[in-house]
One Martini backbone bead per residue (centre of mass of N, CA, C, O) as a GRO file, in nm:
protein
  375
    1UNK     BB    1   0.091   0.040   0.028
    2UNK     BB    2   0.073   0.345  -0.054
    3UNK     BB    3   0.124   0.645   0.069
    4UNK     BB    4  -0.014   0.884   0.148
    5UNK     BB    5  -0.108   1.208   0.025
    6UNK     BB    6  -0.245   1.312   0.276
    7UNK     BB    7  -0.335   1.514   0.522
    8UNK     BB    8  -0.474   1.484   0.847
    9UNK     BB    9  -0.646   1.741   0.989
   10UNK     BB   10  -0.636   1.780   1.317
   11UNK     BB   11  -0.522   1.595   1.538
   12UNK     BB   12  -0.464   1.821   1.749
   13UNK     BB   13  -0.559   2.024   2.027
   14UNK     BB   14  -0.754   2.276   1.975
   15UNK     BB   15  -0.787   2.569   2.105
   16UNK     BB   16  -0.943   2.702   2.361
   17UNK     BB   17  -1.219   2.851   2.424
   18UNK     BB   18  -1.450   3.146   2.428
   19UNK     BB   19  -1.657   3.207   2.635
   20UNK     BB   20  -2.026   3.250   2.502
   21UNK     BB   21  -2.126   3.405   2.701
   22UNK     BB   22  -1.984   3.333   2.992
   23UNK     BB   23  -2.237   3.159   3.121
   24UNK     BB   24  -2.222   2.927   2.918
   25UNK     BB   25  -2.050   2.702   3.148
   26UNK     BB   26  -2.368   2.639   3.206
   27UNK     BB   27  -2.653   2.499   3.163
   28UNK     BB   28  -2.789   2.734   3.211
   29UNK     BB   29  -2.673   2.942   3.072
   30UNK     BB   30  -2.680   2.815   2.789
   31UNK     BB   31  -2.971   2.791   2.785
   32UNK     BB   32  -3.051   3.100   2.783
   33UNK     BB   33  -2.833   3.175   2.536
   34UNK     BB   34  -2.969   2.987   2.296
   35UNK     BB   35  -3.260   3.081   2.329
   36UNK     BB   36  -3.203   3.385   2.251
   37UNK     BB   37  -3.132   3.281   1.984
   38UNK     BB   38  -3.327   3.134   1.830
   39UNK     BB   39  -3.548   3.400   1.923
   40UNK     BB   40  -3.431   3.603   1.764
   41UNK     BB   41  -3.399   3.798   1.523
   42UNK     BB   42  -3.325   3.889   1.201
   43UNK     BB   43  -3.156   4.006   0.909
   44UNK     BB   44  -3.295   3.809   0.771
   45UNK     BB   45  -3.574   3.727   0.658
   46UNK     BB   46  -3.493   3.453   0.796
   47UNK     BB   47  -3.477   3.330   1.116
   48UNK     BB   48  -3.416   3.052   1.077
   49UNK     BB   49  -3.240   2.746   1.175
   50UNK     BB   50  -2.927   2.607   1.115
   51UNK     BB   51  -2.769   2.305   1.126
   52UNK     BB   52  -2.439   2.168   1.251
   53UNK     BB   53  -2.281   1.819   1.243
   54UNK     BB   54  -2.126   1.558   1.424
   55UNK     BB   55  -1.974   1.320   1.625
   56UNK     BB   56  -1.985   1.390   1.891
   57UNK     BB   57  -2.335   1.376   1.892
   58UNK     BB   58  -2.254   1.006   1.911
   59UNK     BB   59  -2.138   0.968   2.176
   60UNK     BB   60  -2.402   0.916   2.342
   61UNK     BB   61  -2.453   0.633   2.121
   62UNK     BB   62  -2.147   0.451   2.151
   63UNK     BB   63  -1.937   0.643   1.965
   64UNK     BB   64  -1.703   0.711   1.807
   65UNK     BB   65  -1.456   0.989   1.757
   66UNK     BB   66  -1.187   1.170   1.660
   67UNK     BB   67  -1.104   1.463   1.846
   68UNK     BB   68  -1.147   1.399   2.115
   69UNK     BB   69  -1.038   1.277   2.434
   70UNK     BB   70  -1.164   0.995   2.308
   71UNK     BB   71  -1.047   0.986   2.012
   72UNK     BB   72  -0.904   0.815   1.740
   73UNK     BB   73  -0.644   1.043   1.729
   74UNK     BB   74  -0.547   0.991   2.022
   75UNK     BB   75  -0.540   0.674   2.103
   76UNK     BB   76  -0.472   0.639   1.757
   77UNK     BB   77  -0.184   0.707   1.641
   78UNK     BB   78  -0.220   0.487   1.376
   79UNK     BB   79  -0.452   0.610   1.244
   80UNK     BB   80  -0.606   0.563   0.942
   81UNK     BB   81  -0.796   0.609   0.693
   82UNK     BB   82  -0.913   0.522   0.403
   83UNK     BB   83  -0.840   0.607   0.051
   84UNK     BB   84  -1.005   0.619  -0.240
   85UNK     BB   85  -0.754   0.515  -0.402
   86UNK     BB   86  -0.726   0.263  -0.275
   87UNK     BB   87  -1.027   0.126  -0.309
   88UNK     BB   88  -1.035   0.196  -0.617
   89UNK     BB   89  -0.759  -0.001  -0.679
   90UNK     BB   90  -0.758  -0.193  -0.484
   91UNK     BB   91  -0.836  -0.521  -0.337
   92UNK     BB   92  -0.675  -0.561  -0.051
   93UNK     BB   93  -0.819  -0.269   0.035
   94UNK     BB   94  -1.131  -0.429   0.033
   95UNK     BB   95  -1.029  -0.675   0.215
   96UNK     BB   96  -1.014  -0.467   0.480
   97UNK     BB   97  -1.239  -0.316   0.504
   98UNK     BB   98  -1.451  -0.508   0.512
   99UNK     BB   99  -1.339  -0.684   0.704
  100UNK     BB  100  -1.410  -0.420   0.942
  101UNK     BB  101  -1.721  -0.357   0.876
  102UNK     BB  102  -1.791  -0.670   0.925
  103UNK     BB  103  -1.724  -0.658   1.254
  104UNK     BB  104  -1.873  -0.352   1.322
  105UNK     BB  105  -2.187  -0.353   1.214
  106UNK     BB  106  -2.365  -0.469   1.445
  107UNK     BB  107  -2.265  -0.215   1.676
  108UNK     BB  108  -2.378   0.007   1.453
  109UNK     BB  109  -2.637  -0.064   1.423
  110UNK     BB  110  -2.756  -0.095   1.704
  111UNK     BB  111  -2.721   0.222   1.739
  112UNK     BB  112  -2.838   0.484   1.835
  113UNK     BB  113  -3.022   0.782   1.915
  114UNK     BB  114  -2.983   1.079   2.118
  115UNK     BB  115  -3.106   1.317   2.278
  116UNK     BB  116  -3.007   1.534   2.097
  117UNK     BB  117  -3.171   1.448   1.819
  118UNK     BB  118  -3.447   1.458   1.959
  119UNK     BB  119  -3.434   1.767   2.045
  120UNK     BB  120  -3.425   1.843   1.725
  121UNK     BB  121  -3.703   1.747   1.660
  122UNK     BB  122  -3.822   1.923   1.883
  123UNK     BB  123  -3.733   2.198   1.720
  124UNK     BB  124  -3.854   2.166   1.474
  125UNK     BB  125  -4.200   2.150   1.580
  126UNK     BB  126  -4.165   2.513   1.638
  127UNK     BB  127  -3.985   2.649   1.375
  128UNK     BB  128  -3.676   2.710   1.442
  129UNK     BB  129  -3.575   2.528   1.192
  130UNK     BB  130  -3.481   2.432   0.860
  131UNK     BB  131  -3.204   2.258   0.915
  132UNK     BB  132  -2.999   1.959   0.846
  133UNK     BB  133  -2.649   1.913   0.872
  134UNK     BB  134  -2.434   1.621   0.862
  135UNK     BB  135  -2.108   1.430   0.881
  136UNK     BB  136  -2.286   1.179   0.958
  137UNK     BB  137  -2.293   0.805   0.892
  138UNK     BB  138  -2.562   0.680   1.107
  139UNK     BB  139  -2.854   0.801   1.036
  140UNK     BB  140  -2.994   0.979   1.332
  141UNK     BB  141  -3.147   1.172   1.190
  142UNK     BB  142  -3.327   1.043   0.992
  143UNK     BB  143  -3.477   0.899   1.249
  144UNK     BB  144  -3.564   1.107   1.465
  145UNK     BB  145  -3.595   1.335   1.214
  146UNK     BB  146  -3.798   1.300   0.891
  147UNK     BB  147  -3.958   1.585   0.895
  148UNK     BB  148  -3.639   1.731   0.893
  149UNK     BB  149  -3.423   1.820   0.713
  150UNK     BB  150  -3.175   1.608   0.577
  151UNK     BB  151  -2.801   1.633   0.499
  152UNK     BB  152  -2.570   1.399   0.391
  153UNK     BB  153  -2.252   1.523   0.333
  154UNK     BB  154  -2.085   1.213   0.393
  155UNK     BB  155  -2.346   1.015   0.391
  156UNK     BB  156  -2.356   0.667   0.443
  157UNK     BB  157  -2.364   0.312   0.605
  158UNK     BB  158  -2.663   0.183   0.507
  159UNK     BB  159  -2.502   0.142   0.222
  160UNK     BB  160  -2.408   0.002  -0.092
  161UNK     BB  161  -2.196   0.117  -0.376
  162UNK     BB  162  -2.170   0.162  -0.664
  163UNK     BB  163  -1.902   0.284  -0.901
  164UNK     BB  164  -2.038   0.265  -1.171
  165UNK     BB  165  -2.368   0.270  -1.160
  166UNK     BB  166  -2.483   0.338  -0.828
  167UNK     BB  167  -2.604   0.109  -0.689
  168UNK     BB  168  -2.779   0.002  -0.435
  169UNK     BB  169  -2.718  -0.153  -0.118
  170UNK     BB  170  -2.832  -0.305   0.171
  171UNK     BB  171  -2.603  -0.350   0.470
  172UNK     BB  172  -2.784  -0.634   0.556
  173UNK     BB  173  -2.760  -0.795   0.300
  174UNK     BB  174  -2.447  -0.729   0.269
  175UNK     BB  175  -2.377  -0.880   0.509
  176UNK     BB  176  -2.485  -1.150   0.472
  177UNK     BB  177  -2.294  -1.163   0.254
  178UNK     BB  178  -2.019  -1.187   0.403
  179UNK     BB  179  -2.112  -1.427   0.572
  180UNK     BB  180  -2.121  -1.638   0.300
  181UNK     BB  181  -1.826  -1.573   0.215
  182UNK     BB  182  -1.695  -1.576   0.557
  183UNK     BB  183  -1.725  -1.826   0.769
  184UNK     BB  184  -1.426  -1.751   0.945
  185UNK     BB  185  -1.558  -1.493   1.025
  186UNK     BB  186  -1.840  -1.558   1.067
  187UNK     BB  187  -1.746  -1.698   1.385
  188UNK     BB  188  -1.552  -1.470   1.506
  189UNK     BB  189  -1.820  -1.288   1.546
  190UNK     BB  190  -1.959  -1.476   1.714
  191UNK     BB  191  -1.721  -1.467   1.937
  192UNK     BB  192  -1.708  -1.131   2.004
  193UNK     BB  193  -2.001  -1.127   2.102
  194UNK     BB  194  -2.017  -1.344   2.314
  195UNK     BB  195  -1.790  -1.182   2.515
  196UNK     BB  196  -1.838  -0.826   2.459
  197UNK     BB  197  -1.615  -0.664   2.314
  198UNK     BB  198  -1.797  -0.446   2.172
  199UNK     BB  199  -1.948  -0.310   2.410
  200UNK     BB  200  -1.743  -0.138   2.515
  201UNK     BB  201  -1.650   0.230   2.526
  202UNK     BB  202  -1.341   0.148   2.642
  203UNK     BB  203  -1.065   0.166   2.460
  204UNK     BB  204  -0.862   0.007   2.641
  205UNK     BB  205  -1.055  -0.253   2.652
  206UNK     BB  206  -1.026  -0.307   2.385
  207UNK     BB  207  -0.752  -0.346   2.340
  208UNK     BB  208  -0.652  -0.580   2.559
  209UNK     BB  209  -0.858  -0.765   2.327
  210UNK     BB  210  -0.770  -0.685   2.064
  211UNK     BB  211  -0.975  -0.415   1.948
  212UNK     BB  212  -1.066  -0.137   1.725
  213UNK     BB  213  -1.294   0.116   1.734
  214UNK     BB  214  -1.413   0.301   1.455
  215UNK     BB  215  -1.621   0.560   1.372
  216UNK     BB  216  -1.705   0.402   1.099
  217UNK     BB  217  -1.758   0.089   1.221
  218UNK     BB  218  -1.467  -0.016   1.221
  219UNK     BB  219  -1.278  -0.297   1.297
  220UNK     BB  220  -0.963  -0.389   1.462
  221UNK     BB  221  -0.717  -0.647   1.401
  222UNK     BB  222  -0.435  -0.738   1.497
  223UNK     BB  223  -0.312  -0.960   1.240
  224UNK     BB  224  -0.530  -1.007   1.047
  225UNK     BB  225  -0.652  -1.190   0.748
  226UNK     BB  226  -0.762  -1.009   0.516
  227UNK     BB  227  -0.662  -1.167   0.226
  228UNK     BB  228  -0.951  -1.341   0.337
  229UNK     BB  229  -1.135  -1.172   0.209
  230UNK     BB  230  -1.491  -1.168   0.039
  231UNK     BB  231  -1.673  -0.969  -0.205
  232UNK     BB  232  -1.895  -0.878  -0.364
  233UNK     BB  233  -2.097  -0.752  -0.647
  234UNK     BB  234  -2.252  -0.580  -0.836
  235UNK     BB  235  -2.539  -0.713  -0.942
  236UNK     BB  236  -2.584  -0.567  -1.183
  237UNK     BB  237  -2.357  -0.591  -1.326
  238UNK     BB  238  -2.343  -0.851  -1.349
  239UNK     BB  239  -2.608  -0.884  -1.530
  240UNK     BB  240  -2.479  -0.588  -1.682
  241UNK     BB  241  -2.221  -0.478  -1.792
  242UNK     BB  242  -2.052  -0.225  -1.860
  243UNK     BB  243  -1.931  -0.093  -2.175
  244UNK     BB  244  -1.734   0.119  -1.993
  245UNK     BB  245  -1.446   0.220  -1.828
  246UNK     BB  246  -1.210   0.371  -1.651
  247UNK     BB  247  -0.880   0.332  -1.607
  248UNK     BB  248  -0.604   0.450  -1.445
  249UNK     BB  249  -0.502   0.586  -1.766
  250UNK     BB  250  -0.768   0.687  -1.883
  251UNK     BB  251  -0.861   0.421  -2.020
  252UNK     BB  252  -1.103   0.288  -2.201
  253UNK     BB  253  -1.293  -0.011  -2.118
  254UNK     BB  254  -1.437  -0.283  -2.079
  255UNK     BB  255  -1.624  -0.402  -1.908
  256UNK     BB  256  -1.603  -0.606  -1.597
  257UNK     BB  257  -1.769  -0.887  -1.422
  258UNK     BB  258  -1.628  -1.117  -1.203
  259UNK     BB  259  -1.706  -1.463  -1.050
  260UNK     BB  260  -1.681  -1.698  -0.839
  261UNK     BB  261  -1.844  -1.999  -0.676
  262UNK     BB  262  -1.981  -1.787  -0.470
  263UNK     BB  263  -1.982  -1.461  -0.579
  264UNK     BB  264  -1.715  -1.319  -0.574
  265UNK     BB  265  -1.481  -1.102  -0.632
  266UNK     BB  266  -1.282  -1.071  -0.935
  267UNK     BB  267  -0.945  -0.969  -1.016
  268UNK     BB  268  -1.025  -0.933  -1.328
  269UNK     BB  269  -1.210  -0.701  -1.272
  270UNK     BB  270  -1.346  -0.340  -1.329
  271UNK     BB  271  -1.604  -0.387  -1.217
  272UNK     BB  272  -1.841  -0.378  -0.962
  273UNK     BB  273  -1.795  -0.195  -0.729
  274UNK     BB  274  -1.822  -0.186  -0.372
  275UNK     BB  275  -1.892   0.121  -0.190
  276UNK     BB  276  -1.936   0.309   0.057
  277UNK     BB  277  -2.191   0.575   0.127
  278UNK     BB  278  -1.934   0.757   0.177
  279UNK     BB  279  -1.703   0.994   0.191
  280UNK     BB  280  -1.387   0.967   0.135
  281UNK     BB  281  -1.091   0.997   0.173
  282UNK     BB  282  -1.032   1.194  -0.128
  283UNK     BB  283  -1.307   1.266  -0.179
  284UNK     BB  284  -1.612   1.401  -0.360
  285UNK     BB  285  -1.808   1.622  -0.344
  286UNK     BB  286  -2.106   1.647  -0.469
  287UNK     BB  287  -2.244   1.866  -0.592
  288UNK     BB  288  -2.500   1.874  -0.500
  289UNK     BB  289  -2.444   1.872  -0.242
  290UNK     BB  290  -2.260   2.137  -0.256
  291UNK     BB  291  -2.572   2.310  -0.318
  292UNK     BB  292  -2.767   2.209  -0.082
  293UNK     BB  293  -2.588   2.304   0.158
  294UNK     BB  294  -2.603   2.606   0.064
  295UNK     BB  295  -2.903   2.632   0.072
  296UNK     BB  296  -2.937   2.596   0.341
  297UNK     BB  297  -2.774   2.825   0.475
  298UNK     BB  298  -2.962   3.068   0.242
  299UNK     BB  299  -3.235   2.984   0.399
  300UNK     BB  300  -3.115   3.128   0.656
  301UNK     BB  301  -3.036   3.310   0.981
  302UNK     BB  302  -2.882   3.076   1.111
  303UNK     BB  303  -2.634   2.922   1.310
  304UNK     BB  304  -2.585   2.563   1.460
  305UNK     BB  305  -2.350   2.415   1.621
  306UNK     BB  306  -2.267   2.010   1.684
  307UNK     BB  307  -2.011   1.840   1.769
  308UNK     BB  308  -1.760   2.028   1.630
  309UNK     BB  309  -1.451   2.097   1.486
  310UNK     BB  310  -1.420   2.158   1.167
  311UNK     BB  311  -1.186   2.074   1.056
  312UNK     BB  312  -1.340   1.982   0.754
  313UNK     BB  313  -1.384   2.203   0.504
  314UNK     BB  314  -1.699   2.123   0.426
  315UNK     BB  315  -1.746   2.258   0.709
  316UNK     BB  316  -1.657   2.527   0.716
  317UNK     BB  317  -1.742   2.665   0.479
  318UNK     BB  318  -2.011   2.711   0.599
  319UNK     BB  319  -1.949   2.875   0.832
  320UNK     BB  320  -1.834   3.112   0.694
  321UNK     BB  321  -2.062   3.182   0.526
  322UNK     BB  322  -2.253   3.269   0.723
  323UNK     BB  323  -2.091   3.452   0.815
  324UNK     BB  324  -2.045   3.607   0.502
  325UNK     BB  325  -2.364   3.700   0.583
  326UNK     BB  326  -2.408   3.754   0.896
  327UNK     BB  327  -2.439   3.561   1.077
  328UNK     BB  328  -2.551   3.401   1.391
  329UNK     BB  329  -2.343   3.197   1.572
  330UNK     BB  330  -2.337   2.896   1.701
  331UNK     BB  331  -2.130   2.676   1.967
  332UNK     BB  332  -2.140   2.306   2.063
  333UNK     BB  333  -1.826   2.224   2.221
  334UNK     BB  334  -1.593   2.002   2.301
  335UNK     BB  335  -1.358   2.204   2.221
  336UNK     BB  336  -1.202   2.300   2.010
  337UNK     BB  337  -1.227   2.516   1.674
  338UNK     BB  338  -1.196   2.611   1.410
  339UNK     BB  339  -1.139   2.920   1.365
  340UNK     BB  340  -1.335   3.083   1.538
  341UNK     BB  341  -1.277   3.340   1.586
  342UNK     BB  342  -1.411   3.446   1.319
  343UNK     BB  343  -1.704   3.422   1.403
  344UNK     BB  344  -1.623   3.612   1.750
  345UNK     BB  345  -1.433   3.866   1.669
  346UNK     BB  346  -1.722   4.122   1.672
  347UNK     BB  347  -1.812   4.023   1.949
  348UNK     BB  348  -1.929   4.121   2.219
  349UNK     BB  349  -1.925   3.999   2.553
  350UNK     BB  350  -2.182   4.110   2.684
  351UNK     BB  351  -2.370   3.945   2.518
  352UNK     BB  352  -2.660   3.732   2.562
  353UNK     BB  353  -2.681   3.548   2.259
  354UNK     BB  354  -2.826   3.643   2.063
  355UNK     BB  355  -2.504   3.718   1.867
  356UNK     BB  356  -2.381   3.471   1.997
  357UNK     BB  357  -2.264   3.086   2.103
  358UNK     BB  358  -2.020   2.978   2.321
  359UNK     BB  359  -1.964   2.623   2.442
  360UNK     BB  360  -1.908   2.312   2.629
  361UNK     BB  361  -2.168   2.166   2.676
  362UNK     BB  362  -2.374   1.905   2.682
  363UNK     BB  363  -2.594   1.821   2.413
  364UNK     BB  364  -2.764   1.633   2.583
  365UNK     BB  365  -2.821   1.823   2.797
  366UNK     BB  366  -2.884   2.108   2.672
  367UNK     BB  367  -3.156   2.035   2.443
  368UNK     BB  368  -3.341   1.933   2.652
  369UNK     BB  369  -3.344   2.189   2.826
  370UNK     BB  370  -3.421   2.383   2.579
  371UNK     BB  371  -3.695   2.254   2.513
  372UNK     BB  372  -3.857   2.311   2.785
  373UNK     BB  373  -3.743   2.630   2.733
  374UNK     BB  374  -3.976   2.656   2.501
  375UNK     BB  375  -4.211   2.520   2.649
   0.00000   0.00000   0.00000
């Protein structure tokens, strides 16, 4: 596998925040700071306030996230995420992916959505948000509140989709295909749910265990022999190969998918490739998606941060433009921000949260307490 060409940004510490009024350090204060943020007029003719999440926001689910306190780049310094040009070159490099998908994937189904998302669901129906981005790809927002438009910016890791064609698989009967596929994996994956060691939120017991799970639902295993680990074809593919593929040297080829007699995806083929519905590290968001996300941003008059550091720039990007619009920013994180300076040096530090605030209390405690005080 070739050195990563990427460099993933802001794995260290972020500069901690300056609390903002100074009241939001506490619950109290916080929820009265956010109430009259979201109740305030705007100077844009909509009023309504646009959300926009992170990680953060569902390690109240028993997920990791990246960047926290215990987040998987402070504890597991060797991680880093598979990269878009792995996946789509290597066989070796979707035989790691998979195989590590497939042993995270029933802990990963199995997590709800939490206090955050319900109190989100319920600010909702006051009126007073107009829309959810998010760059979680767990699906607990578009599940916890169907009602509110969710746009998920990293997309979702419900379906495995097709590289060629399109085509989306459902994850879970994905999963059923990777068990029928990988007898002695989906033994040993029974054999480590029996014992429990999924279940700890611990990342240092799991490690014990010889196991970590990382934000996106995969667990790694150190020295496990991924190179027998074998995954199925995107089924229309397979029914019907499309008629030209581009080759990594940019030369149009005519696609191939060749199967196994078990059905895995043959060596030999060069389209039908699933990969999962997020968008990796290194790939690009869809035109669609990031022209939805901006219109989500200008369709609002405030901006309510949840649960990131804004690490990444496709999420940091929404929040500069919002500011560059003029609008009043609200983040509630625990841990530094990128950039965050930028939000609110401009910012009264007197004013009462009317236009702006910064906290760092838990939106699971947080938001529910404001739910109550708007009711």
């Amino acid at each position: 596998m070739r050195p990563p060409l990427l460099r993933i940004p802001y794995t260290q510490p972020l500069p901690p925040p300056t609390i903002l009024p100074p009241s939001a350090n506490t619950l109290e204060g916080a929820v009265s700071a956010l109430h009259r943020f979201l109740l305030a007029p705007s100077a844009n003719l909509n009023s309504k306030t646009a959300i926009l999440t992170g990680a953060g926001l569902s390690v109240a689910s028993g997920l990791a996230d990246y960047r926290g306190t215990k987040g998987t780049y402070r504890v597991n310094k060797t991680y880093r995420p598979i990269y878009y040009h792995e996946f789509i070159t290597s066989h070796q490099a979707r035989k790691r992916y998979w195989a590590r998908s497939f042993l995270g994937w029933p802990s990963f189904n199995k997590a709800q959505p939490n206090a955050s998302h319900n109190a989100i669901r319920d600010l909702g129906k006051t009126g007073l948000i107009s829309s959810v981005i998010t760059q979680n790809v767990d699906s607990f927002h578009p599940r916890a509140h169907p009602d509110l438009k969710t746009l998920e910016l990293h997309g979702y890791l419900r379906a495995a989709k097709c590289v060629s064609c399109g085509a989306e698989v459902d994850r879970d009967e994905f999963q059923r295909d990777l068990a029928r596929l990988n007898p002695l994996w989906s033994a040993f994956l029974e054999e480590v749910l029996a014992t429990g060691a999924l279940e700890t939120e611990n990342p240092e017991e799991m490690r014990k265990r010889g196991i970590r799970l990382n934000p996106d639902g995969d667990v790694e295993v150190p020295d496990a022999p991924y190179s027998t680990f074998r995954y199925p074809a995107c089924p229309k593919c397979l029914a019907k190969p499309p008629d030209t593929v581009m080759a990594g040297d940019g030369e149009a080829k005519r696609g191939v998918v060749e199967v196994d007699a078990d059905g895995a995806w043959g060596g030999n083929s060069n389209a039908g490739i699933l990969k999962p519905g997020v968008v990796l590290f290194g790939e690009n968001i869809a035109s669609s998606v990031k022209e939805a996300a901006e219109a989500a941003i200008d369709a609002s008059g405030k901006l309510l941060v949840l649960g990131t550091s804004l690490a990444t720039y496709s999420a940091w990007r929404l929040a500069k433009r919002a500011k560059d619009y003029g609008m009043p920013i609200a983040v509630i994180n625990m841990g530094g921000v990128r950039g965050e300076e930028v939000f609110f040096q401009d910012l009264n530090p007197a004013q009462d949260g009317r236009l702006g605030v910064r906290s760092e209390v838990a939106a699971e405690q947080l938001l529910p307490a404001l739910v109550q005080r708007i009711r």
